[in-house]
N, C-alpha and C positions, 0 to 999 in steps of 0.2 A: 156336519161331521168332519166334512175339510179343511174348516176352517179353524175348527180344534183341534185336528192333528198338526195343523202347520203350527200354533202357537206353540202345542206344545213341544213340536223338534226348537222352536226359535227359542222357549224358554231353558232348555237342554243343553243349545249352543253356546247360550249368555250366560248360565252357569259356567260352562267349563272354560270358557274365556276369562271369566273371573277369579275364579281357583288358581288359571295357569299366571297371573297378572304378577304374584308374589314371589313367585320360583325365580332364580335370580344361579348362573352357572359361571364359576370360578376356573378361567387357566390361566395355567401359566404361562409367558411369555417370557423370552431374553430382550433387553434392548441395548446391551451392549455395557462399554465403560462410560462413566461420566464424569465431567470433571475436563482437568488437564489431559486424562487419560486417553477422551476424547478425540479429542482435538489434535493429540500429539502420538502416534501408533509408536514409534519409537521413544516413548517414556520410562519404559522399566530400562532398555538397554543404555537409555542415558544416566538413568542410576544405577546402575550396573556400575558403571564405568566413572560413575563419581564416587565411588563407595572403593574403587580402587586408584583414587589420586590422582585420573586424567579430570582433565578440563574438557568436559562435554556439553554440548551446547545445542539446542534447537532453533533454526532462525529459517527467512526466506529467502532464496534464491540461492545462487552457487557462495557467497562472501567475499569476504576477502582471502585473494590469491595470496598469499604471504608467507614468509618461512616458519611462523611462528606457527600455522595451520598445518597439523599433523597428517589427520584423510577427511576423505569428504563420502557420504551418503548421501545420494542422489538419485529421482527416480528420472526416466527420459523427458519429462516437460520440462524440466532444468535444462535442460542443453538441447534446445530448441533453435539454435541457429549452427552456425560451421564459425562464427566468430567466434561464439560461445565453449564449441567443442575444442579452438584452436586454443585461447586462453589455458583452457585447464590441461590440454596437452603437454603446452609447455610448464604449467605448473608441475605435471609430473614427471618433465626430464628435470627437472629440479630436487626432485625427492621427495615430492608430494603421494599419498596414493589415493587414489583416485576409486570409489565403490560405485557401481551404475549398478542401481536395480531394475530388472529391465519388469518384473510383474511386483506389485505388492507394496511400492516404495512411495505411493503415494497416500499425501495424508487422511483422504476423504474416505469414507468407506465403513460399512461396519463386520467386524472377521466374525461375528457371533452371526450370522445370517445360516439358514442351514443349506443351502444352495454353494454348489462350488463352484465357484466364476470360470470361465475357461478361456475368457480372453485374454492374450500375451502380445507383449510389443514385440516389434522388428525393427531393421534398422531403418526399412521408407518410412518409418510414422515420424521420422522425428531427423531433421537435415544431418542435428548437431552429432546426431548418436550413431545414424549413417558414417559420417566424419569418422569417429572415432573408433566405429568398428574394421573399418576402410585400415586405419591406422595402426590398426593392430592385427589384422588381416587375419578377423573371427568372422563367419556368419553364424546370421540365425536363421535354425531351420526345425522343422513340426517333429517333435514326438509325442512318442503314445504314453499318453501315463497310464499305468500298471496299477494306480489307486482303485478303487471301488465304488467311484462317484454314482453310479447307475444306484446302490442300493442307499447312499445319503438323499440324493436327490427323490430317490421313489421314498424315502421315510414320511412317515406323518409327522406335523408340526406337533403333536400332542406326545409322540414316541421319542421324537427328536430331546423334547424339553424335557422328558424321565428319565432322561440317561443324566449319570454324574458328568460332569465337566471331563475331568479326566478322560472318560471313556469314548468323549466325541469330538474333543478336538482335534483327533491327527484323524478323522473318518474322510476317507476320501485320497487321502496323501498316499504317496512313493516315498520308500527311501533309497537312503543312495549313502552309498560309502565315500567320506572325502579326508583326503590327508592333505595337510600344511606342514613342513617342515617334522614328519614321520609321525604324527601323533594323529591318527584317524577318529574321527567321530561319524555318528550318523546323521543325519538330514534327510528331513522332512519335507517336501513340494507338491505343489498340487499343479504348476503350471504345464503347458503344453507346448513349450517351446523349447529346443536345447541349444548351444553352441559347438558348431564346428571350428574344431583348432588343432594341430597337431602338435602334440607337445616335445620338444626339440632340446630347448635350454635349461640349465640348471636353474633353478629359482622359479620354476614354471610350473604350478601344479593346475591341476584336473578332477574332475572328479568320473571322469571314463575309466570303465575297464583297459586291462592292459591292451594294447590292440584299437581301441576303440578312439577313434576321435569324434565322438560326438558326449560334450559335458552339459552338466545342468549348474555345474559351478566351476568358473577359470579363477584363476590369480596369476598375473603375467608380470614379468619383470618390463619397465619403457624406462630409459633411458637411467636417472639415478632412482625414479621413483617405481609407484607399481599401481596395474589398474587389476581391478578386482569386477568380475561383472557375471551378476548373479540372476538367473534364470528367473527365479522366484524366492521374491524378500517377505516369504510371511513368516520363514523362523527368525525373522529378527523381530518382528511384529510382538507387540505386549500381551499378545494372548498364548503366541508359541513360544516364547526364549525360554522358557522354564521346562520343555519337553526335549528329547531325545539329547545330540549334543549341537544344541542350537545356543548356549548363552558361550560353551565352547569355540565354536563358531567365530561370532564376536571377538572374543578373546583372540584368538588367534591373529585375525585381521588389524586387530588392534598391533600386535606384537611386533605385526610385519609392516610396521608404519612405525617413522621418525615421530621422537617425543613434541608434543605440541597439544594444539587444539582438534578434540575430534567433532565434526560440525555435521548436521541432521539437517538437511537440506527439507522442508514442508514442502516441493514440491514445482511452486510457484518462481518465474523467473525475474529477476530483479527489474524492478519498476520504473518509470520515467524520472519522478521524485527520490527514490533511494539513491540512483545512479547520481542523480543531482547535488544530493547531502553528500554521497559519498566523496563526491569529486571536489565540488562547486562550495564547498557549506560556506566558507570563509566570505562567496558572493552573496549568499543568503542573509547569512546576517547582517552584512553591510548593507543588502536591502530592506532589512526587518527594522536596521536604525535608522534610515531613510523615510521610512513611510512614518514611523513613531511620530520622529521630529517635526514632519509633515505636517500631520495631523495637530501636534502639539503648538504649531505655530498658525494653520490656521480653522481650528474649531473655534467657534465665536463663543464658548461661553463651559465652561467647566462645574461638576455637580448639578445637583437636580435643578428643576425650574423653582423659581419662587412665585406665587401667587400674587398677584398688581393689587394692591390696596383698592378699596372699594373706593375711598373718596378722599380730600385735602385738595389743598391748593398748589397750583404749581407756578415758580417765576414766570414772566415775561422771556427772562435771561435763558434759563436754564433752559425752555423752550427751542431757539433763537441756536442758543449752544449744539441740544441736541442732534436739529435739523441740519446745522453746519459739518458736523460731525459722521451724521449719514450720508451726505452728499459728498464731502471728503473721500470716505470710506469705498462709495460706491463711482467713485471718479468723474464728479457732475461738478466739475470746476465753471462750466459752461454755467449752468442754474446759477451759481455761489453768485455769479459776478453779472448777468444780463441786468438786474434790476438796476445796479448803483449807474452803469453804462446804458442803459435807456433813459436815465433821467439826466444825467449830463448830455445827450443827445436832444431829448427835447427841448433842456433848457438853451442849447445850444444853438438852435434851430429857430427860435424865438430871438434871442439876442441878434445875428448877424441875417434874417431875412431870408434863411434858405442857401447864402451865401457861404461856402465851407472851404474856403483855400484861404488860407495861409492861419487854420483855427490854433492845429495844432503847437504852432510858435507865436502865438498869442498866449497860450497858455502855458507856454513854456517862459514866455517873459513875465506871467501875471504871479506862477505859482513858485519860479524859480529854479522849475525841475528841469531836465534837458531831455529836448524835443525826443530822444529816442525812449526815455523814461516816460512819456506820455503818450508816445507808440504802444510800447507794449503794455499798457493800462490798458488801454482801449482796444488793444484788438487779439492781445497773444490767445491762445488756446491750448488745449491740454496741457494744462499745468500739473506737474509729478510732486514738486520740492515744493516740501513745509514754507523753505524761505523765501522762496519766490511770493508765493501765494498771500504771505503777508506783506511781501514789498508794494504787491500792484495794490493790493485792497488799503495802505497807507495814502497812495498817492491818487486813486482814485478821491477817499475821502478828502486831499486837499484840494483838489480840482472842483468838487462837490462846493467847498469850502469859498474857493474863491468866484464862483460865476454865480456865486444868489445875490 
């Protein structure tokens, strides 16, 4: 009887195993942009801004420093040294302005995630940005953001993904009232960090209350140019510039920057190799025809191989030639010439008894050649020049010539 009950719960469990085998549950998930869009978070505000006749541009590291470079967008791994930070300093007593995003500005990351980051830079994470906070005598310091991250973060991913686009991209965020040159927009942030600054000078905005010196967005006047240094860069970011007045935003900074190139810094600090092209290229090439040339003079043989014929007859000559030819090649002047000079020695040896003084001006009176001519037959070494080599192996053959 127990044994029939057990089969029949196992036959019961392996049915409904079976049944469940075919059910198959569908969600949805976000994974973000793909593409260029990717890869480059500042992609719509770069066409933003090509669609209004600037010259915008995405590349790596800070650029080039030049007057023709209108601002620059940078997160703090760009100006990772006080060399770094000093360069673009003085780029912006020039009239450069200068955009540090201090959360958001880097290119890696995905903003469709339903978690709100809360990590923000300071000026110890980074020498160069120290530097240049030093130089503008801003810190940074913790505030509370006022967003509602507690109920994004406590959402379910299945809740998260039902809501329209609209309705949950600014979930979590602070706004903040910010004026440039009297025309106030709103702004969007999520970060945790502000800047203390007191604002003193004309051309100096904030975006604190009156009273308040603590900003979540500066734009300061330095010397002819302007440094602009922002809390949190997610409304420039390709998924917020279309909310609140965040593509205004942009615009404005734009405004307040000399006509030129506006550059989008990915993040990443200029390289061994970029610095090198950038500086050096003229070396470069001059080494890239050096080695061509190189190559070109001594690779032994150009195109594919060809295949050695199975069979036929080969000269005596061409044999004789070839051999001479490798031993040439491979600088075995030594080999070319021991045989012709071991047999004028033995026959030498033979003739005069073992007796060998005064052979050499014997043979210099026999062949007509002069005694120094029949020195270097018989004994020079490493021979370099074509015409040498033919000279001694002439005169050996006369010497050959006349002692049979």
């Amino acid at each position: 009887m127990k044994v029939g009950l057990r089969r029949l719960l196992s036959a019961v469990m392996l049915c409904a195993l079976l049944s469940s085998c075919g059910e198959t549950e569908k969600k949805r998930r976000t994974v973000g942009y793909k593409g260029e869009a990717r890869s480059n978070p500042f992609l719509a505000a770069q066409r933003l801004l090509q669609k209004q006749r600037y010259d915008a541009v995405a590349q790596h590291g800070m650029g080039k420093l030049e007057d023709d470079t209108a601002a620059i967008f940078l997160p703090p791994a760009t100006v990772n040294t006080v060399g770094r930070a000093k360069r673009l300093m003085e780029w912006v007593d020039d009239g450069g302005h200068l955009v540090i995003m201090l959360e958001g500005g880097e290119s890696r990351g995905n903003d469709f995630r339903k978690e709100v980051p809360a990590r923000s830079l300071s000026g110890k994470d980074s020498p160069g940005l120290e530097y240049c906070l030093e130089e503008l005598e801003v810190k940074v310091v913790e505030w509370k953001n006022q967003g509602d991250k507690a109920l994004v973060n406590g959402m379910s991913a299945d809740d998260w993904e039902a809501m329209d686009e609209k309705d949950r991209v600014l979930l979590g965020s602070e706004e903040t009232e910010f004026s440039m040159g009297g025309k106030r927009m709103t702004i969007h942030h999520w970060a945790e960090k502000a800047l203390e600054y007191k604002l003193v000078y004309e051309g100096d905005y904030g975006s604190g209350k009156k009273g308040d010196d603590k900003h979540r967005f500066l734009s300061l006047r330095h010397g002819e140019g302007r440094v602009t240094i922002l809390a949190d860069a997610r409304p420039l970011r390709n998924r917020y510039i279309g909310y609140g007045g965040h593509a205004q935003l942009l615009a404005e900074l734009v405004d307040h920057s000399r006509r030129g190139v506006i550059v989008f810094s990915r993040g990443e600090g200029d390289g061994f190799f970029s610095l090198v092209w950038r500086y050096f290229w003229m070396a470069v090439l001059g080494l890239l025809v050096t080695v061509v040339f190189w190559l070109w003079k001594n690779l032994p043989r150009f195109g594919p191989e060809q295949d050695l014929a199975d069979g036929g007859m080969r000269e005596f000559s061409g044999q004789v030639r070839g051999i001479g030819r490798f031993l040439w090649r491979h600088k075995r002047d030594d080999s070319m010439l021991a045989a012709m000079r071991r047999t004028i020695s033995r026959r030498l040896s033979l003739t005069q008894d073992g007796n060998h003084e005064g052979i050499f001006d014997q043979l210099a009176a026999s062949t007509a050649l002069p005694v120094e001519a029949i020195i270097e037959a018989m004994t020079r070494e490493q021979i370099r020049e074509p015409g040498v080599m033919v000279r001694i192996v002439r005169n050996l053959q006369l010497i050959l010539k006349h002692i049979n």
